[in-house]
Backbone and ligand atoms as CSV (ligand in chain L), in Angstrom:
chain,resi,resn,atom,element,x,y,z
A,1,UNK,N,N,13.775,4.493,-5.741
A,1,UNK,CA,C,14.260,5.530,-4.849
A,1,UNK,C,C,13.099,6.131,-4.046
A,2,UNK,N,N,13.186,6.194,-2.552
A,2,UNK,CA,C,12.091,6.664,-1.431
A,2,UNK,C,C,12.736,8.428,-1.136
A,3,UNK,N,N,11.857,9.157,-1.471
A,3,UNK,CA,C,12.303,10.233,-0.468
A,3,UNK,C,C,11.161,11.363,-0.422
A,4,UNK,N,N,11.469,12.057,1.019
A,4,UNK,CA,C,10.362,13.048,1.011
A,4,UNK,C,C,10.263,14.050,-0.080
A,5,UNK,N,N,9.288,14.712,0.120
A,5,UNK,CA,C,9.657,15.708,-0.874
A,5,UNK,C,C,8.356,17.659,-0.201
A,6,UNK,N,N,7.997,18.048,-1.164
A,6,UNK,CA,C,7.705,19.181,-0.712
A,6,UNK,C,C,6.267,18.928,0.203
A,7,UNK,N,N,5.828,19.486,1.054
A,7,UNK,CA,C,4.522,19.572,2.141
A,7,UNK,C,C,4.805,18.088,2.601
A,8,UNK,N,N,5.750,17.033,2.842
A,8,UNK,CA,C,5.776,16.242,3.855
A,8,UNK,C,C,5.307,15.087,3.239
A,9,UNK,N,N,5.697,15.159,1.450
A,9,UNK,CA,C,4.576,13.627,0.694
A,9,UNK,C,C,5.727,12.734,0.374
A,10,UNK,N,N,5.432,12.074,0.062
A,10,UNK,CA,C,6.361,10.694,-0.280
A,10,UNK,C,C,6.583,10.491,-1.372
A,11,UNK,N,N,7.591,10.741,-2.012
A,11,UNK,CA,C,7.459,9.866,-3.452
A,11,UNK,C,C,8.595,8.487,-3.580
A,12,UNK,N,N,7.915,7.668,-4.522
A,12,UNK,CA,C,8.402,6.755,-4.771
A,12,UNK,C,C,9.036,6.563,-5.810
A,13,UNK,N,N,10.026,6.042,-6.534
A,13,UNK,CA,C,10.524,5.963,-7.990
A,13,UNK,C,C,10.749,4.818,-8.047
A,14,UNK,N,N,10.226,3.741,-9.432
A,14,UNK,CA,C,10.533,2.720,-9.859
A,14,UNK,C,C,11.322,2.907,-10.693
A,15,UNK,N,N,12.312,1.145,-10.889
A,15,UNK,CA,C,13.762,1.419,-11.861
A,15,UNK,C,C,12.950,1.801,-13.413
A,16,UNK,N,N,11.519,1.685,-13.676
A,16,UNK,CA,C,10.823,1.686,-14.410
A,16,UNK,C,C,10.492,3.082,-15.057
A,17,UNK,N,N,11.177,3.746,-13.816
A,17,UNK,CA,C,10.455,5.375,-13.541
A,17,UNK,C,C,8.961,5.756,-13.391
A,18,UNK,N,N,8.545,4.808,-13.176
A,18,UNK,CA,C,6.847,4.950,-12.899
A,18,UNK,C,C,6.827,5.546,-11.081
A,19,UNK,N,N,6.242,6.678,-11.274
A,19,UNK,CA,C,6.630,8.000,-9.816
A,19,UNK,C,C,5.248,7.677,-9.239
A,20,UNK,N,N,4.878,7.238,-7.907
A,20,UNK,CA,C,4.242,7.397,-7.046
A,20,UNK,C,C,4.560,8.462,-6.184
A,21,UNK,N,N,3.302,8.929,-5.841
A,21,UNK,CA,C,3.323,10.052,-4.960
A,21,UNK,C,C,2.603,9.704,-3.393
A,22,UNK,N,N,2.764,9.750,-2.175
A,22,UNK,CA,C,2.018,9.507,-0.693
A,22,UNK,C,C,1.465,11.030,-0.613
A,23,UNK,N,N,0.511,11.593,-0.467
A,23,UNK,CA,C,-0.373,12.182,0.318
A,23,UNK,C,C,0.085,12.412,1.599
A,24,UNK,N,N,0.258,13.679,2.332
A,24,UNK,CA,C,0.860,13.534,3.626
A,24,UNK,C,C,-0.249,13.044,4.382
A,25,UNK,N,N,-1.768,13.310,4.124
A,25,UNK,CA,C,-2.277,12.358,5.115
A,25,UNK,C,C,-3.026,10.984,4.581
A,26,UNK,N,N,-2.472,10.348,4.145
A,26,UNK,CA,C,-2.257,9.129,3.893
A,26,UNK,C,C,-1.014,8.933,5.037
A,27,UNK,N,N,-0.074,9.128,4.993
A,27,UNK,CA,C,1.130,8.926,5.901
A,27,UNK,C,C,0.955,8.936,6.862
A,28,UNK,N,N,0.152,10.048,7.040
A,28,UNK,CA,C,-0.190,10.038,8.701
A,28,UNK,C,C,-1.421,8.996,9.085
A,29,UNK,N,N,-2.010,8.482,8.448
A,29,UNK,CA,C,-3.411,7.485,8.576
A,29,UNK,C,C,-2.386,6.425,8.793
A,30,UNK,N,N,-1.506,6.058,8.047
A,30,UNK,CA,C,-0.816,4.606,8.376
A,30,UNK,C,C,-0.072,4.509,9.544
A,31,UNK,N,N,0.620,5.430,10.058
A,31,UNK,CA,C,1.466,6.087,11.250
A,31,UNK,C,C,0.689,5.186,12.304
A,32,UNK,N,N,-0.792,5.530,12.224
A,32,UNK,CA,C,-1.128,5.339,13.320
A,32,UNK,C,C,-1.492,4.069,13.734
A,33,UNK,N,N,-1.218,2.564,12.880
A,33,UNK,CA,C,-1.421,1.469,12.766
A,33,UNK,C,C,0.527,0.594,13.006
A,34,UNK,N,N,1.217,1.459,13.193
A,34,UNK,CA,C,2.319,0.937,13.711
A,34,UNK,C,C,2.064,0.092,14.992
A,35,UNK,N,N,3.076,-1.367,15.232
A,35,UNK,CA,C,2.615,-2.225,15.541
A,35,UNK,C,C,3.720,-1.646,17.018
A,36,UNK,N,N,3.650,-0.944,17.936
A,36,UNK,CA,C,4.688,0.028,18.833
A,36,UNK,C,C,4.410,-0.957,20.031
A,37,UNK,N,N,2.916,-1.276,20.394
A,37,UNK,CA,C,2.757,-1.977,22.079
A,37,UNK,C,C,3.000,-3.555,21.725
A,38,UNK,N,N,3.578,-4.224,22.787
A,38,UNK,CA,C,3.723,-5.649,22.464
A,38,UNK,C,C,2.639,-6.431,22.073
A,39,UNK,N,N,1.612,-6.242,22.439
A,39,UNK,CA,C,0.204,-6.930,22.605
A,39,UNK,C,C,-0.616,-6.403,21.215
A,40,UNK,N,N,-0.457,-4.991,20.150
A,40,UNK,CA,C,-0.704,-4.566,19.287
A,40,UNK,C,C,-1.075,-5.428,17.968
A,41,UNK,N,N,-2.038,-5.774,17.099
A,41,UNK,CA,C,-2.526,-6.610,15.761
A,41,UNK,C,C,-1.981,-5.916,14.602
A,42,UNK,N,N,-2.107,-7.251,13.681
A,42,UNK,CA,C,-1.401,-6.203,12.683
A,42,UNK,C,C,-2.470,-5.868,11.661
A,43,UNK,N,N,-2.371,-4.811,11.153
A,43,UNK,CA,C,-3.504,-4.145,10.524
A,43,UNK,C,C,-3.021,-3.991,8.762
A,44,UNK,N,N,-3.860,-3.755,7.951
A,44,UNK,CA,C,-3.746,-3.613,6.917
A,44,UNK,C,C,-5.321,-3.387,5.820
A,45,UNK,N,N,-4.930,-3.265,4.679
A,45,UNK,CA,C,-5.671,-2.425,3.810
A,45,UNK,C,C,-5.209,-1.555,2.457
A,46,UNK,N,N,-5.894,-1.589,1.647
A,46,UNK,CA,C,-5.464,-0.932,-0.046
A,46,UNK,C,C,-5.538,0.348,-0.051
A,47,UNK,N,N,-4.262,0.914,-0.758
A,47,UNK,CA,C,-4.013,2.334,-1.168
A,47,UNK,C,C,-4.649,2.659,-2.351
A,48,UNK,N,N,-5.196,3.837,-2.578
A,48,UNK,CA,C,-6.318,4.136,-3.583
A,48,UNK,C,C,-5.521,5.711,-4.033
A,49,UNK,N,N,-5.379,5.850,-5.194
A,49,UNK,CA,C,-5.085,7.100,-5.467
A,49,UNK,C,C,-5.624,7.092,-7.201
A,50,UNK,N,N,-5.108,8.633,-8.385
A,50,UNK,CA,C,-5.486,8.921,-9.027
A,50,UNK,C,C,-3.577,9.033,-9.944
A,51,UNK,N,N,-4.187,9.013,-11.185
A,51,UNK,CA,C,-2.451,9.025,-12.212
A,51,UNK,C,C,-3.219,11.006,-11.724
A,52,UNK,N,N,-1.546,11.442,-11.947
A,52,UNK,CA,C,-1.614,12.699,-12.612
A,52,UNK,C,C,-1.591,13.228,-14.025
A,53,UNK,N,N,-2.483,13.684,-14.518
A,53,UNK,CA,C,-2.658,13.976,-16.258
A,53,UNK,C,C,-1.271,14.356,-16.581
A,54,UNK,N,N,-0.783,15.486,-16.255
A,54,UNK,CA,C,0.714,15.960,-16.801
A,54,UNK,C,C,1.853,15.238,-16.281
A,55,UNK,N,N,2.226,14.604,-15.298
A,55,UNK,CA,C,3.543,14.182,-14.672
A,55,UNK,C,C,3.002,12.216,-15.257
A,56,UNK,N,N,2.223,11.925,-15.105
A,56,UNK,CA,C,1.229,10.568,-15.120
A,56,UNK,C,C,1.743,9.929,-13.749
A,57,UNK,N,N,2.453,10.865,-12.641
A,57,UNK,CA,C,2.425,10.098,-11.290
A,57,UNK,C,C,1.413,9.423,-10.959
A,58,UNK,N,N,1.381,8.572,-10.305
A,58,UNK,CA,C,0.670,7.342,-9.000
A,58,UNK,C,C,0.102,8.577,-7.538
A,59,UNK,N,N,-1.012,9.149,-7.636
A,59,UNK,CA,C,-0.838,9.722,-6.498
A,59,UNK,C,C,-2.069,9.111,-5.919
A,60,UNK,N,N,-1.691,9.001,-4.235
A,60,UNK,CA,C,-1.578,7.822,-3.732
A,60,UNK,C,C,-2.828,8.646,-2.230
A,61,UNK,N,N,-4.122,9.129,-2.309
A,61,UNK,CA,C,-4.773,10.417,-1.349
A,61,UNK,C,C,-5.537,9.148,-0.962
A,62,UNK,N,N,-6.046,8.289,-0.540
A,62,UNK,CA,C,-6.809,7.190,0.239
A,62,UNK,C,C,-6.240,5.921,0.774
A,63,UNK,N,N,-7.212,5.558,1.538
A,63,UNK,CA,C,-6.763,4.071,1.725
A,63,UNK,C,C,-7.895,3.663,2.542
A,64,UNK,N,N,-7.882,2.384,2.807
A,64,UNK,CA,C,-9.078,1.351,3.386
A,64,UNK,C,C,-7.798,0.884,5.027
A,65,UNK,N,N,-8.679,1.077,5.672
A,65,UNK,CA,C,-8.222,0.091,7.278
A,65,UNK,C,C,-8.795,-0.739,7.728
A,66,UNK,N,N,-8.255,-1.304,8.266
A,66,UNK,CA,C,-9.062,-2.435,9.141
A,66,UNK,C,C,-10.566,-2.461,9.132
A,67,UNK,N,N,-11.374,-3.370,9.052
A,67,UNK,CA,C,-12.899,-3.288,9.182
A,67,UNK,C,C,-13.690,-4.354,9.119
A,68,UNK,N,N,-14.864,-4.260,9.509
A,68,UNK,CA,C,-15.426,-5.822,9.649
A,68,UNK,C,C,-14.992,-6.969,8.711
A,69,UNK,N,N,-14.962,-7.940,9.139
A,69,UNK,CA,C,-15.139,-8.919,8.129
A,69,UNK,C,C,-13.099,-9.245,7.972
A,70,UNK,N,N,-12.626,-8.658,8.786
A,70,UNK,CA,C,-10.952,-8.759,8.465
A,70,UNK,C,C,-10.290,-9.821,9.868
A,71,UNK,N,N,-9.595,-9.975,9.761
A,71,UNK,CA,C,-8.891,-11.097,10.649
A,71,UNK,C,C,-7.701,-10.745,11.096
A,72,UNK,N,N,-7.593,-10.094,12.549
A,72,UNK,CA,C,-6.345,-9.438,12.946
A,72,UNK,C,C,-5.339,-10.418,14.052
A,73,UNK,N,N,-4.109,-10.761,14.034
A,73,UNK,CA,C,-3.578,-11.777,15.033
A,73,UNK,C,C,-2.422,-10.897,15.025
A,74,UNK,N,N,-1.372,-10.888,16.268
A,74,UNK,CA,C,-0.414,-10.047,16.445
A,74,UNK,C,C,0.585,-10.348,15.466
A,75,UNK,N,N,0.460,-11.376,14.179
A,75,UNK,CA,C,1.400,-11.938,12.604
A,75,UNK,C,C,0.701,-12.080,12.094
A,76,UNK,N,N,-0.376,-11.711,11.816
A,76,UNK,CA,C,-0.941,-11.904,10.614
A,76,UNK,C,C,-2.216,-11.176,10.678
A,77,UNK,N,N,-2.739,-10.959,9.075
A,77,UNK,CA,C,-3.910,-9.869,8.887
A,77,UNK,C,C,-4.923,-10.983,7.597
A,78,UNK,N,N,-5.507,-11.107,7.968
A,78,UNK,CA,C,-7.134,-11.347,6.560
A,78,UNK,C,C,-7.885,-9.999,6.051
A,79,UNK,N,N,-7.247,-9.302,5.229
A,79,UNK,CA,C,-8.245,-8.522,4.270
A,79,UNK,C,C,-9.529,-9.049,3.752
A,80,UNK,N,N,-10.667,-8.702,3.898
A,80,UNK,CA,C,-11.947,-9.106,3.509
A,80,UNK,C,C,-12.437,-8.471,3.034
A,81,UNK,N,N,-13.078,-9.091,1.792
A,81,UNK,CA,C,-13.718,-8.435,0.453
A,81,UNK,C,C,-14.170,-7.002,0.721
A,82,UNK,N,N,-14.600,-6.148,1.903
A,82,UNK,CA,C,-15.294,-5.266,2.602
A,82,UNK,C,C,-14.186,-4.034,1.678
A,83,UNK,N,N,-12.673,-4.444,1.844
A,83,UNK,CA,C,-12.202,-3.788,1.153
A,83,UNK,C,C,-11.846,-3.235,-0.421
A,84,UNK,N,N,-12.226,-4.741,-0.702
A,84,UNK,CA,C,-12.728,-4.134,-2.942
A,84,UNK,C,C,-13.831,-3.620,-2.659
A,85,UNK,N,N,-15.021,-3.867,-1.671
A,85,UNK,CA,C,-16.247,-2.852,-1.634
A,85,UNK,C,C,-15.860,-1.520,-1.767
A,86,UNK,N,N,-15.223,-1.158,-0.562
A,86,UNK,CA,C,-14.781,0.107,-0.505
A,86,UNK,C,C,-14.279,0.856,-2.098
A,87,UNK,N,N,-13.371,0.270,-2.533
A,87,UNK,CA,C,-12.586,0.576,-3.506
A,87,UNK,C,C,-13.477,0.712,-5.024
A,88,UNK,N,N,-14.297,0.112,-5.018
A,88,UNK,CA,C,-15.329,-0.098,-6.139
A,88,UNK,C,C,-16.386,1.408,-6.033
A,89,UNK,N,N,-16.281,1.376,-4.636
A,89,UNK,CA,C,-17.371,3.026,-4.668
A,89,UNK,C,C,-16.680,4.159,-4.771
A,90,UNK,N,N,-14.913,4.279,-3.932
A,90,UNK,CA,C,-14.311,4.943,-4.478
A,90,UNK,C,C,-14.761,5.567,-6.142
A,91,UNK,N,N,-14.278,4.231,-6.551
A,91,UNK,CA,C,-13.814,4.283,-7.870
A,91,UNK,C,C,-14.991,4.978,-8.551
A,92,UNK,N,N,-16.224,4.554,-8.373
A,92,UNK,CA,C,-17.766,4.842,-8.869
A,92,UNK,C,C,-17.582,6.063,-8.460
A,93,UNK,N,N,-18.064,7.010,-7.009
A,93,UNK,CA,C,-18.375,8.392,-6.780
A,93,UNK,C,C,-17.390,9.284,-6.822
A,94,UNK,N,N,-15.922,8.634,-7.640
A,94,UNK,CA,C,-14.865,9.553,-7.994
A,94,UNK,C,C,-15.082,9.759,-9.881
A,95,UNK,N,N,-16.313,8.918,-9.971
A,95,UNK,CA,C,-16.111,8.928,-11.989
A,95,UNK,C,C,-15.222,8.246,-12.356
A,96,UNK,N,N,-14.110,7.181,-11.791
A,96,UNK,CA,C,-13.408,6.561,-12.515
A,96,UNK,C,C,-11.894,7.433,-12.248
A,97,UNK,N,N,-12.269,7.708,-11.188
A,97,UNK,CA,C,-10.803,8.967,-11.272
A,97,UNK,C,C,-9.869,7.954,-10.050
A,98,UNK,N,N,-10.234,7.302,-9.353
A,98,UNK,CA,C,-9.820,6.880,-8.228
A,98,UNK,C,C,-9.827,5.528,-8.215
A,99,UNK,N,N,-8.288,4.607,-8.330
A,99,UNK,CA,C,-8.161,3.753,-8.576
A,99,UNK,C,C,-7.614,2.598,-8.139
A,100,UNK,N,N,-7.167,1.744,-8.185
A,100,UNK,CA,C,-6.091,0.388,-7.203
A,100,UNK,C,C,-4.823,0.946,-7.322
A,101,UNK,N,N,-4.334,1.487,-6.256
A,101,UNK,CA,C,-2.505,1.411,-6.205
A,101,UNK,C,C,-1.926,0.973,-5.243
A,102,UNK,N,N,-2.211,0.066,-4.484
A,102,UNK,CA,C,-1.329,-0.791,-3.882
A,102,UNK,C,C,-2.336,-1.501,-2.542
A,103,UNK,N,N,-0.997,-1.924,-1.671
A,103,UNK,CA,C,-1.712,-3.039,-0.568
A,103,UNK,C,C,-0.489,-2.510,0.306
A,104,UNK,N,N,-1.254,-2.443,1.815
A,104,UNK,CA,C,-0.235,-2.042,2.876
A,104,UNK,C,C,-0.978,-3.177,3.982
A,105,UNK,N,N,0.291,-3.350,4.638
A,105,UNK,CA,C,-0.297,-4.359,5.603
A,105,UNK,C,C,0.998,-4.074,7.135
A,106,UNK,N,N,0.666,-3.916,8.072
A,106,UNK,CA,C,2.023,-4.105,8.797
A,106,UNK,C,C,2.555,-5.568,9.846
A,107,UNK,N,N,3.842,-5.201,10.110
A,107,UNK,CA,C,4.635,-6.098,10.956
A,107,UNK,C,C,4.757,-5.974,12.284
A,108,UNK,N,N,5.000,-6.662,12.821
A,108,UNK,CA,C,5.226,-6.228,14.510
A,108,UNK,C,C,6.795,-6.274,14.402
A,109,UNK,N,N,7.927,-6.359,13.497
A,109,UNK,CA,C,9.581,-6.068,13.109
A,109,UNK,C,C,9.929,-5.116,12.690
A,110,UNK,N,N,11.085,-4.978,13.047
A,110,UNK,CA,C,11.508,-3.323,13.174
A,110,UNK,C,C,11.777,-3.183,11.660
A,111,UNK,N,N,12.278,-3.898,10.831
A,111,UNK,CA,C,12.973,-3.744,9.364
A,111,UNK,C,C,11.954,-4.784,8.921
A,112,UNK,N,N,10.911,-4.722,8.331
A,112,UNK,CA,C,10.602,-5.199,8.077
A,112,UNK,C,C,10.774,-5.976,6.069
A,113,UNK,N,N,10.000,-7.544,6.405
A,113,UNK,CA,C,10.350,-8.028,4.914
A,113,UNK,C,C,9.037,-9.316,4.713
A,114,UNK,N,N,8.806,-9.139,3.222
A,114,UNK,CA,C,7.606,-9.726,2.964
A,114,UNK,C,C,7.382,-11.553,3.569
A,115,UNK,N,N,6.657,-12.039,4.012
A,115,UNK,CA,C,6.495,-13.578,4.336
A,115,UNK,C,C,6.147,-14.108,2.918
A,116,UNK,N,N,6.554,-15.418,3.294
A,116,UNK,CA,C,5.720,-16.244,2.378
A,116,UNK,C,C,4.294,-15.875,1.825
A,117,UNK,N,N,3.560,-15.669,2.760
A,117,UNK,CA,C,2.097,-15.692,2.591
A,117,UNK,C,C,1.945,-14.461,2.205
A,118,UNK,N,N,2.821,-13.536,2.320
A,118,UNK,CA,C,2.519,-11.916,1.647
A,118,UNK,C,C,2.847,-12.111,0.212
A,119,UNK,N,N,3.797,-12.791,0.058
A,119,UNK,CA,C,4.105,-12.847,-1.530
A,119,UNK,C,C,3.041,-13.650,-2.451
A,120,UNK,N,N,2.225,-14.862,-1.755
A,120,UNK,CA,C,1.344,-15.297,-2.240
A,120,UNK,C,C,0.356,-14.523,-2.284
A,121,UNK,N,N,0.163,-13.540,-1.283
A,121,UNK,CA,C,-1.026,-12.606,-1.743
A,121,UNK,C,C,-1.083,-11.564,-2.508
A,122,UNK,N,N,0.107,-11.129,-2.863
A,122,UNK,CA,C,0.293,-9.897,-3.768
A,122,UNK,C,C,-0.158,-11.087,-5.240
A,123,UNK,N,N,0.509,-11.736,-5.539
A,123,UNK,CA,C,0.205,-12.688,-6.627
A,123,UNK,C,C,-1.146,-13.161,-7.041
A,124,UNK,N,N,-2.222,-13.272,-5.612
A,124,UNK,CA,C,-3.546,-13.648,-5.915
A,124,UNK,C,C,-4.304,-12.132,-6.129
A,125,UNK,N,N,-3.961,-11.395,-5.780
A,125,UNK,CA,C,-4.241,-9.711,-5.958
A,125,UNK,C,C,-4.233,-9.614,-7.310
A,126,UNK,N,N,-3.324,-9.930,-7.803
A,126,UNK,CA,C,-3.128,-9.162,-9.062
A,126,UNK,C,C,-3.441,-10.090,-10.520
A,127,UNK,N,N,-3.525,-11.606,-10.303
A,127,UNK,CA,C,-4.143,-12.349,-10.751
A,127,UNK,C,C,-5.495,-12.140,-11.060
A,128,UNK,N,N,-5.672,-11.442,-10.017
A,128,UNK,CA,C,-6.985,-11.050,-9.539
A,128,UNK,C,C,-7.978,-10.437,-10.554
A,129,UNK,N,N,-7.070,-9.309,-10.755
A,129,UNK,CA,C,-7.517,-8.401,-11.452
A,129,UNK,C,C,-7.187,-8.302,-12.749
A,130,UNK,N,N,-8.579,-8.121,-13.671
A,130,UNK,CA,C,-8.321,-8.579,-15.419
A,130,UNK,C,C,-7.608,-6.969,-16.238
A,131,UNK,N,N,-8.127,-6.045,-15.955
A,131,UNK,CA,C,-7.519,-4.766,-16.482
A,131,UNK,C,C,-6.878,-3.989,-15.859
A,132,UNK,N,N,-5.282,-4.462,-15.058
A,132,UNK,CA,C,-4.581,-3.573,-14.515
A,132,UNK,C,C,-3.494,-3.613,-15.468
A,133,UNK,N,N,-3.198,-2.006,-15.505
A,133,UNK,CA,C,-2.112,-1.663,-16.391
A,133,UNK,C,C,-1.255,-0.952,-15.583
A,134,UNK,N,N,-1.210,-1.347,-14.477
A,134,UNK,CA,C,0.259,-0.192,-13.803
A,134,UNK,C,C,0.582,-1.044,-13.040
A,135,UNK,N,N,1.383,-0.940,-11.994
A,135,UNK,CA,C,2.351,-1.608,-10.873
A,135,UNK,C,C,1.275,-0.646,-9.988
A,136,UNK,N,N,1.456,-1.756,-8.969
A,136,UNK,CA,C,1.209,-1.222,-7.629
A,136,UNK,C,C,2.461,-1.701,-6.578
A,137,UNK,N,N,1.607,-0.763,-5.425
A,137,UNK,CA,C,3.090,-0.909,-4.649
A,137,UNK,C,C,2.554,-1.605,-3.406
A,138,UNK,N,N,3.688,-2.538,-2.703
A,138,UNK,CA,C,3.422,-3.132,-1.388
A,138,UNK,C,C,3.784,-2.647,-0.393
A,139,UNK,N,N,2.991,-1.929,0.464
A,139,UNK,CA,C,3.853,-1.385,1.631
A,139,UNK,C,C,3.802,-2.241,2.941
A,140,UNK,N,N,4.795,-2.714,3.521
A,140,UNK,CA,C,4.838,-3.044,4.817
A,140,UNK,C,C,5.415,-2.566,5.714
A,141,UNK,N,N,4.688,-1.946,7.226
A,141,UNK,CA,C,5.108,-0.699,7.735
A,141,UNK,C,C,5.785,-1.597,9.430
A,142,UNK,N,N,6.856,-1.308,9.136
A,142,UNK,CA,C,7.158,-1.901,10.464
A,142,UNK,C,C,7.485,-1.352,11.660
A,143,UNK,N,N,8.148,-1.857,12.821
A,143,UNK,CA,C,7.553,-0.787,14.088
A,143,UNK,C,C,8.668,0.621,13.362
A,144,UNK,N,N,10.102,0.370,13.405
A,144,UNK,CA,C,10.904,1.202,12.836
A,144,UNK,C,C,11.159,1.690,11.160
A,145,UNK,N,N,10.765,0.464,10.345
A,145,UNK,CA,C,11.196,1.314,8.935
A,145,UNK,C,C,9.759,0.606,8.315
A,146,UNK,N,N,9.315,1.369,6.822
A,146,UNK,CA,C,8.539,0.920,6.567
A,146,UNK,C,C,9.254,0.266,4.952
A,147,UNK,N,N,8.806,-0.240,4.367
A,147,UNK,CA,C,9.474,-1.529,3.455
A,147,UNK,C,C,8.323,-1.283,1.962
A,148,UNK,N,N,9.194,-0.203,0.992
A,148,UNK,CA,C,7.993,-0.620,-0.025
A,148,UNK,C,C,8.572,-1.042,-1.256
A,149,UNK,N,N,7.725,-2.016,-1.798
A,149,UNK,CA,C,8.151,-2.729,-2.889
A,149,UNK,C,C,7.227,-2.433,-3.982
A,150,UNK,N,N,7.372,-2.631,-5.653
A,150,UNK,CA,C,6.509,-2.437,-6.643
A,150,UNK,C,C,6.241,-4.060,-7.347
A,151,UNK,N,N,5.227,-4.149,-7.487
A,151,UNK,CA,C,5.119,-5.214,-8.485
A,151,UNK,C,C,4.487,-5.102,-9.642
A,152,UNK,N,N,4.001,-5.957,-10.408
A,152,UNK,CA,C,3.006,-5.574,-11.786
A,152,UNK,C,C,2.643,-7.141,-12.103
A,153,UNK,N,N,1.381,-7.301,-12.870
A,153,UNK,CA,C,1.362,-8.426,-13.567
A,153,UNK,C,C,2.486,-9.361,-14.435
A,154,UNK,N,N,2.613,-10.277,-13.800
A,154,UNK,CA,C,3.885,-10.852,-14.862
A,154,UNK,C,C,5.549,-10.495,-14.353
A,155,UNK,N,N,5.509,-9.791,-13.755
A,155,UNK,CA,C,6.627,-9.316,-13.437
A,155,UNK,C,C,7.216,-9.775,-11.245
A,156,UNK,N,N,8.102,-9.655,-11.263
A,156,UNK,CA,C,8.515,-10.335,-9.809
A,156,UNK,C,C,8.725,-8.657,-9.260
A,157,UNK,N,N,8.107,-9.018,-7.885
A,157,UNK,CA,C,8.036,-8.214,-7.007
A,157,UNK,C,C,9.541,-7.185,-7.096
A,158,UNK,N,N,9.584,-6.241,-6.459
A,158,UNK,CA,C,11.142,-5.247,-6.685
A,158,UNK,C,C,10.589,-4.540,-5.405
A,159,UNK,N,N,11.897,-4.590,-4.642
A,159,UNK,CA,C,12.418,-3.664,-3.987
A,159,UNK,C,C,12.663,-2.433,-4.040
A,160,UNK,N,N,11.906,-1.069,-3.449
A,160,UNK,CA,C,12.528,-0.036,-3.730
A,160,UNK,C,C,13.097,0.558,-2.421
A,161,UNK,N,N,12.739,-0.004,-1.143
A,161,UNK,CA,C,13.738,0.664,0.412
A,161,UNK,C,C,13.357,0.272,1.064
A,162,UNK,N,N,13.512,0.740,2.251
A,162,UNK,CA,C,13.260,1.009,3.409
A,162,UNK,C,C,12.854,2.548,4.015
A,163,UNK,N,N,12.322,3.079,4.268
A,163,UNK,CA,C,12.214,4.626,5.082
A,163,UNK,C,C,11.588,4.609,6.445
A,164,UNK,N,N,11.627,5.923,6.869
A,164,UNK,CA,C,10.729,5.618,8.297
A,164,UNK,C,C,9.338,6.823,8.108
A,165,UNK,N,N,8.397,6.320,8.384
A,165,UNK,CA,C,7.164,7.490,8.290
A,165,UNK,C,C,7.420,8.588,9.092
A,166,UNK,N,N,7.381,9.475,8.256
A,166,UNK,CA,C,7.428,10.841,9.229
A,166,UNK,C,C,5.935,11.185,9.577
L,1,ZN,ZN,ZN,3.076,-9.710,6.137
């Protein structure tokens, strides 16, 4: 279940009940990578947030964009290692507080839905990685709705909507 909630944040609910939370400016950082002009690339990059001690929400206050070393075509995006860099210092000058929660990438389609090659990459992502214990989420933001799904090790990707970024 997708819905806003208080100061303009996002939360997410898995059938799992594992609660992600969006940052309103996180929301607004992705906003601005909507794929709106015809001629526009598609951009993408990892969501970084912290559990909450009392609720143990997913909250979801960073993310990585576009940046050297990435491969932009008006269908398709190459994430480059530049972005586990990022995420690794996060993680270091936060103490371990700031962690992997997901992968956003966008579409130049209004409703958007994962490709082939997105599903192979959520799979090499998470393969990837030897000590993940939570689901992360896939966001794909399209010109009109944005499309987020949860996955986890071992487990097949899930659907949780469609919404539109406010
Ligand atoms: Zn894609």
């Amino acid at each position: 279940m997708l819905q806003y909630i208080t100061q303009g944040r996002l939360k997410c609910e898995a059938p799992t009940e594992q609660v992600f939370v969006f940052q309103t400016t996180v929301l607004n950082a992705l906003k601005q990578f909507i794929q709106s002009e015809s001629d526009s690339r598609e951009s993408g990059g990892i969501l970084i947030g912290r559990t909450d001690i009392e609720t143990k929400a997913k909250i979801i206050e960073s993310l990585t964009s576009p940046m050297e070393g990435d491969r932009q075509t008006r269908t398709s995006f190459f994430r480059s290692k530049s972005h586990q860099k990022a995420l690794i210092k996060a993680w270091n000058d936060s103490e371990k507080i700031y962690n992997f929660l997901g992968l956003w990438h966008t579409h130049p389609e209004d409703i958007p839905t994962p490709s082939p090659t997105d599903l192979k990459d959520i799979n090499t992502v998470l393969n990837g990685i030897t000590n993940l214990h939570h689901p992360i989420l896939y966001l794909i933001i399209g010109r009109v709705k944005t499309g987020i799904w949860i996955s986890n090790k071992n487990t097949d990707i899930n659907f949780l909507g469609h919404i539109e970024l406010k």
